[in-house]
C-alpha positions as CSV (number, residue, x, y, z in Angstrom):
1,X,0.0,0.0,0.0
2,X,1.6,3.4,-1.1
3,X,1.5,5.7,1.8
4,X,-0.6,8.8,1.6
5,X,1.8,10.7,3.8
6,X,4.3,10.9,1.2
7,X,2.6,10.0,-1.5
8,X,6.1,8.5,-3.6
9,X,5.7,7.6,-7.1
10,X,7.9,5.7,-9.8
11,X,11.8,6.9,-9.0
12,X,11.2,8.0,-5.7
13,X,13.9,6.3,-3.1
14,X,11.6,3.9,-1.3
15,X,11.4,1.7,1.9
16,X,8.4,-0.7,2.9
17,X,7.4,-1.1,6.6
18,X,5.1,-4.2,7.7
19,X,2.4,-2.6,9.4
20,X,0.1,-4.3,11.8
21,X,-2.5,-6.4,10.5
22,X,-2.4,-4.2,7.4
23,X,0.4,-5.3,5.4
24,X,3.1,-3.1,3.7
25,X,2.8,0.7,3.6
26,X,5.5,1.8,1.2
27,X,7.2,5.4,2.0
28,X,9.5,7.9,0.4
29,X,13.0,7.6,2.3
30,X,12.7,10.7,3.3
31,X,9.5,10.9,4.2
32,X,9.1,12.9,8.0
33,X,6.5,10.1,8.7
34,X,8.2,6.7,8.2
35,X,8.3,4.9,11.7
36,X,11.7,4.2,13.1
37,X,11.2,0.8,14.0
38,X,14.3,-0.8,12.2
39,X,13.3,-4.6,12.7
40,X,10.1,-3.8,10.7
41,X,11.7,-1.4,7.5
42,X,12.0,-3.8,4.4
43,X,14.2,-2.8,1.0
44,X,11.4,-2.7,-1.8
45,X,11.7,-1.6,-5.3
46,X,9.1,-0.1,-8.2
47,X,7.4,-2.8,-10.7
48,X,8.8,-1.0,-13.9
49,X,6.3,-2.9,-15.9
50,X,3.1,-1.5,-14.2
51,X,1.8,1.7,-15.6
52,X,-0.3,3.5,-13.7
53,X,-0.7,7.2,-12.1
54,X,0.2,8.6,-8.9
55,X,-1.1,11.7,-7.2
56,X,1.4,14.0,-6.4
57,X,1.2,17.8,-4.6
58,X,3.5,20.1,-6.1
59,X,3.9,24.4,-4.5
60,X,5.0,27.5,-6.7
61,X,5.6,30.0,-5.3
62,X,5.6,33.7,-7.6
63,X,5.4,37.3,-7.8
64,X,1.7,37.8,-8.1
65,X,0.7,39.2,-11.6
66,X,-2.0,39.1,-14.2
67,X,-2.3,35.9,-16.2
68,X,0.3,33.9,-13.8
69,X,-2.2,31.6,-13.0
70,X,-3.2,30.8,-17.1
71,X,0.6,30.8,-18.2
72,X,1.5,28.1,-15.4
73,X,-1.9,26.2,-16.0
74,X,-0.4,26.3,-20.0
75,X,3.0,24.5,-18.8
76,X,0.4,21.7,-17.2
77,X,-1.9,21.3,-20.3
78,X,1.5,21.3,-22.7
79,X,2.6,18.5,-20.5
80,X,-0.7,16.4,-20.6
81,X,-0.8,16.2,-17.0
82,X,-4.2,15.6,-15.4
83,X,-5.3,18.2,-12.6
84,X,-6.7,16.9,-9.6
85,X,-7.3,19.7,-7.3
86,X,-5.8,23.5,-7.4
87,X,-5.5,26.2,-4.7
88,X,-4.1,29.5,-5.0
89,X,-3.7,32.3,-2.6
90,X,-2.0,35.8,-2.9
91,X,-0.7,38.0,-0.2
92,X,1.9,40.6,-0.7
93,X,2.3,40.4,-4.1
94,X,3.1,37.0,-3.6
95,X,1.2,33.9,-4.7
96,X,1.5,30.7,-3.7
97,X,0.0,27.8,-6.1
98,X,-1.2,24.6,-4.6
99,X,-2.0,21.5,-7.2
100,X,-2.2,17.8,-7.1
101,X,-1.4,16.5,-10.3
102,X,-1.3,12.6,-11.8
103,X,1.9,11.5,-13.0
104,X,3.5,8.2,-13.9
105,X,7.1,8.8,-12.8
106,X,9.2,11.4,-11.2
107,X,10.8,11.8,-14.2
108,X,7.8,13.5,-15.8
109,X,7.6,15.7,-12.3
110,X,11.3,16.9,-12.7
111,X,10.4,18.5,-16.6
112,X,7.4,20.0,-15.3
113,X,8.9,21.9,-12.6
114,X,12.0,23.0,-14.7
115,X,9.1,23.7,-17.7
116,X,7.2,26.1,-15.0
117,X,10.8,27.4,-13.0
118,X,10.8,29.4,-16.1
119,X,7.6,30.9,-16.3
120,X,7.9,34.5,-15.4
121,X,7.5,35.8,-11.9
122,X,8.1,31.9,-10.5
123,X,10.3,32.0,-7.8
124,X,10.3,28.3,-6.6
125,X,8.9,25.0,-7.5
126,X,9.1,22.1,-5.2
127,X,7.0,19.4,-4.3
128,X,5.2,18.9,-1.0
129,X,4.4,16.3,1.2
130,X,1.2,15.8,3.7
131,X,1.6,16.0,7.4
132,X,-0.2,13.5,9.7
């Protein structure tokens, strides 16, 4: 069972840990969640032959200006990537873009960021985990 804390996808550095009556829950290495019990962390690796998507939540951060939103939204649509959910907030002249996107590998995240790095007004890019 991927774990939703980290949500890793195909790429990601990965470790399984045998959870209670619930099988494996498979984490990013460095996820800030992973459980430190040693005796129950178990080396795993990705099925290369299954294709599938994985949610992932990505953050920009920008200098707020008209049509940011539409020119980053262009960089998503050029990549085929399928939306999931989107938030966006401004404060200072500063916007901060929330979106889950599906992807099939972290390849595919890592040209998407560098795609929208270069959008105007984008100040960072980096991907974001949830907190329990």
């Amino acid at each position: 069972k991927l774990s939703r804390c980290c949500d890793p996808v195909p790429g990601d550095p990965i470790i399984g840990f045998i959870t209670r009556g619930k099988g494996v829950s498979i984490h990013r290495l460095d996820c800030s969640n992973l459980p430190q019990e040693q005796e129950r962390l178990i080396r795993v690796e990705w099925d290369q032959k299954e294709e599938r998507v994985y949610p992932i939540a990505i953050r920009i951060e920008a200098v707020d200006r008209v049509n940011l939103l539409a020119d980053i939204m262009n960089v998503i649509a050029e990549k085929k990537f399928n939306l999931n959910a989107a938030k966006v907030k401004t404060e200072k002249g500063i916007a901060v873009l929330d979106f889950i996107l599906e992807v099939g590998h972290l390849d595919q995240v890592r040209d998407l960021k560098r795609q929208i790095q270069v959008v105007e007004g984008v100040q960072k890019v980096y991907r974001v985990s949830k907190k329990r």
